[in-house]
N, C-alpha and C positions, 0 to 999 in steps of 0.2 A: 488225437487231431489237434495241430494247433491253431492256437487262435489272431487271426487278421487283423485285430486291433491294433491302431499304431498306437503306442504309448506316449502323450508330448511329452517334448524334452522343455522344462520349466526353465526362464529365462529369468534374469535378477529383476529385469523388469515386471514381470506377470505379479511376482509376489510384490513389489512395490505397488502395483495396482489395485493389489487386493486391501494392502494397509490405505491406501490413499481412497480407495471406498470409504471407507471406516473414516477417517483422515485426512480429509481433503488439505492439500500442499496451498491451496487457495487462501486456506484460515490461518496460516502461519504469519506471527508476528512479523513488524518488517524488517528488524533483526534478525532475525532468526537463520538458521542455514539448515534447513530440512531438506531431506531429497538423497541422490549419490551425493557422495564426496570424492571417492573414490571408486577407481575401475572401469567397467564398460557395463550400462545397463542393459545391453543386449547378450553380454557371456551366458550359456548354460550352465546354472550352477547343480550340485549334488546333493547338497548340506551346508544348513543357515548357523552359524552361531548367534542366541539372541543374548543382549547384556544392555544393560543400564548405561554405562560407559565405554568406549572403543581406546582403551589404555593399551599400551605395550604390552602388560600381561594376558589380554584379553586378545588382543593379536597372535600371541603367539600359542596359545589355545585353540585356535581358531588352526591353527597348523599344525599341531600335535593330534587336532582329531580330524583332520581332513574336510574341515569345513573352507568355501569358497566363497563365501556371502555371510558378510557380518553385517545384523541388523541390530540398531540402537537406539536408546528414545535420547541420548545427548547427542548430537553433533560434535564430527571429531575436530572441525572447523567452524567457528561461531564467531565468538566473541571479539578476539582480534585474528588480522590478516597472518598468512604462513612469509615472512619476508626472507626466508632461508632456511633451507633443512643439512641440518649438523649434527652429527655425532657428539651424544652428550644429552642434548635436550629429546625426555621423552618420547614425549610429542611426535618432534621429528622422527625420530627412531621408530615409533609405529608406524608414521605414514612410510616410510621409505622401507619397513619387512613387508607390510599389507602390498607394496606397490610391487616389488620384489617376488611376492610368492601368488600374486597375480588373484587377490583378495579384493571383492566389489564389496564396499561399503555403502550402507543406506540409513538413515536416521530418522524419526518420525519425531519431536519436539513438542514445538507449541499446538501443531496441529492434534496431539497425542494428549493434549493438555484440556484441548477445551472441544474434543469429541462428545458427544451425545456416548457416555456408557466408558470416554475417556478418564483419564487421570482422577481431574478432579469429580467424577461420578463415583467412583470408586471410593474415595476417599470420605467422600459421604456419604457412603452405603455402610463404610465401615466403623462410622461415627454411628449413623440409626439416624441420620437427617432424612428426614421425609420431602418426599416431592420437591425437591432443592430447584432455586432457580438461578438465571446466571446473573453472577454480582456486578459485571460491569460492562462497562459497553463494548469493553474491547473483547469480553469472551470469555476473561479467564477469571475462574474460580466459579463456587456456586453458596448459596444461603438457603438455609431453610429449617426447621423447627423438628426437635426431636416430638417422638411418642408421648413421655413425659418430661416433668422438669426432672434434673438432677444434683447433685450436688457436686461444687468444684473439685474436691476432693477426689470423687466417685469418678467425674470426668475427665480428670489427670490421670488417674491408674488407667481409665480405660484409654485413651490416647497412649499412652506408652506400649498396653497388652497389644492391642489391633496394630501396631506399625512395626513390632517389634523390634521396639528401638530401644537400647543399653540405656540412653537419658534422653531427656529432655529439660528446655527451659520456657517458663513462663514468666509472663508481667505477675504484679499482685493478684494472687487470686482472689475471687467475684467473692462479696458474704452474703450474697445470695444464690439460690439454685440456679442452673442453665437450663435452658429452653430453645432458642435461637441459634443456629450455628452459621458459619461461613467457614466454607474452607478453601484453598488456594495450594495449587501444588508447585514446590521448587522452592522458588523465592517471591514469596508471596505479601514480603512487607509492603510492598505500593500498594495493597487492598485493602489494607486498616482503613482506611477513609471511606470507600467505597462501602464494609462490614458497618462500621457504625453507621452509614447514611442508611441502610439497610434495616438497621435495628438489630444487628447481630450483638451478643453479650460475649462473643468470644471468637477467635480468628485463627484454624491450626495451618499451620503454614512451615515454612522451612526459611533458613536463611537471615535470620531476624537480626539487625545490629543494636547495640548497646542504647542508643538513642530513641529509640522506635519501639523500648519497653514501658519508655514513661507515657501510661495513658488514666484516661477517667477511671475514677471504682466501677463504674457501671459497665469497664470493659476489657475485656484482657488477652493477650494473644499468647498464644503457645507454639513453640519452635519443637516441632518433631525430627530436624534435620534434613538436609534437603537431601539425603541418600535414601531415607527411612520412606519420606513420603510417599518419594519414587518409584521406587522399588517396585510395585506391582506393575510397572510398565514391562518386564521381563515374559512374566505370566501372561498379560493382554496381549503381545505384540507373537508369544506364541501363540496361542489363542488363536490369532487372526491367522494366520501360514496356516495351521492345522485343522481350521474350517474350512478353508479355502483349496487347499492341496492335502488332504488327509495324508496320502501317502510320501509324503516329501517329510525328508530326515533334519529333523532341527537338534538342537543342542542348548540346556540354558545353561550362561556363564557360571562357575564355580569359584572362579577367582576375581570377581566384581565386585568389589567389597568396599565398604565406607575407606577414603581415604584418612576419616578422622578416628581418633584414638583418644578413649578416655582413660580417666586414673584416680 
């Protein structure tokens, strides 16, 4: 006998709903460009690809497995405006196969960022910060106090292992144990100020420039990379599709990889 149940047919929208429970589009920086970027929010899709970055390669991924909905925690449009799309420039080149093979793009960001159980929750769960709280007024990052103290040393190899990151850089390390942490995901040098008014002894963050190493003894910030940090947004952002629609077909990126290269 069959069965009378209609099955819905999942819309790019429904799953954007679901991440924006989680994520409210509300909390987004005012920079920030969360939301579509691309497509129609009302298409029926089949299969999500999720990835960190919506790159050209990650586009065309996204076509070799039949996925119709690319979800990302960067925005493929942010920072500056698209004033011409040209063969040649990346960029252009993804949006213009995405647009071509009829691919609805969605991106969660800052809201991804400073979620309750978001980014930087994560990132302090993976430290062992206890009951973290938020470090600034704008939302983003969080501070709060390991189990025990540790030693710098001890908590450099640990930041490396937990992010699995090839390297890292730090300011002078502490000659005292840590206790205290802040963490801030992305680029997270504008928090240095906000971590020490906090009483934080150290700040892992991504992004970190040459200038913004020089600080007190009493405090030191460590660049995990702003790829390394990230990176669990792939796993969340599945996570959330697959609480929400168990039976709906996701995909995590294979080819989203640090654009940076050591030696």
């Amino acid at each position: 006998m069959k069965s009378n149940r209609v099955i819905k047919k999942i819309k790019a929208k429904d799953l954007a709903d679901a991440i924006e429970t989680f994520a409210p589009l509300s909390t987004q920086a005012e920079w920030d460009n969360s939301g579509f970027t691309i497509g129609n929010p009302d298409k029926v899709v089949n299969k999500a690809l999720i990835a960190l970055n919506c790159t050209l390669d990650v586009v065309k991924e996204a076509i070799e497995n039949k996925c119709d909905i690319i979800i990302t925690h960067h925005p493929m449009i942010v920072h500056s405006p698209v004033l011409n799309l040209l063969e040649g420039d990346l960029r252009a080149e993804a949006i213009m196969l995405a647009i071509k093979n009829d691919i609805v793009i969605y991106s969660s960001h800052t809201p991804l960022d400073k979620a309750r159980g978001g980014l930087n929750s994560i990132m302090a769960k993976k430290l062992g910060v206890k009951n973290p709280k938020v470090l600034n007024k704008d939302g983003f990052g969080l501070v709060g106090n390991l189990s025990r103290e540790i030693s710098p040393e001890l908590f450099l190899a640990n930041v490396k292992k937990v992010f699995n990151a090839p390297n890292i850089r730090s300011s002078k390390p502490l000659k005292r144990k840590i206790k205290r942490v802040a963490v801030s995901s992305g680029s997270g040098q504008g928090s240095i100020k906000d971590a020490l008014s906090q009483g934080a002894q150290v700040l892992v963050t991504g992004d970190v420039t040459h200038h913004n190493f020089y600080l007190p003894d009493t405090f030191m910030v460590i660049d995990v990379g702003h790829h390394y940090g990230e990176f669990p947004a792939i796993e969340l952002l599945d996570g959330l599709i697959k609480k929400n629609f168990p039976k709906f077909a996701t995909l995590k990126s294979r080819v989203d990889k640090s654009p940076i290269y050591y030696f």
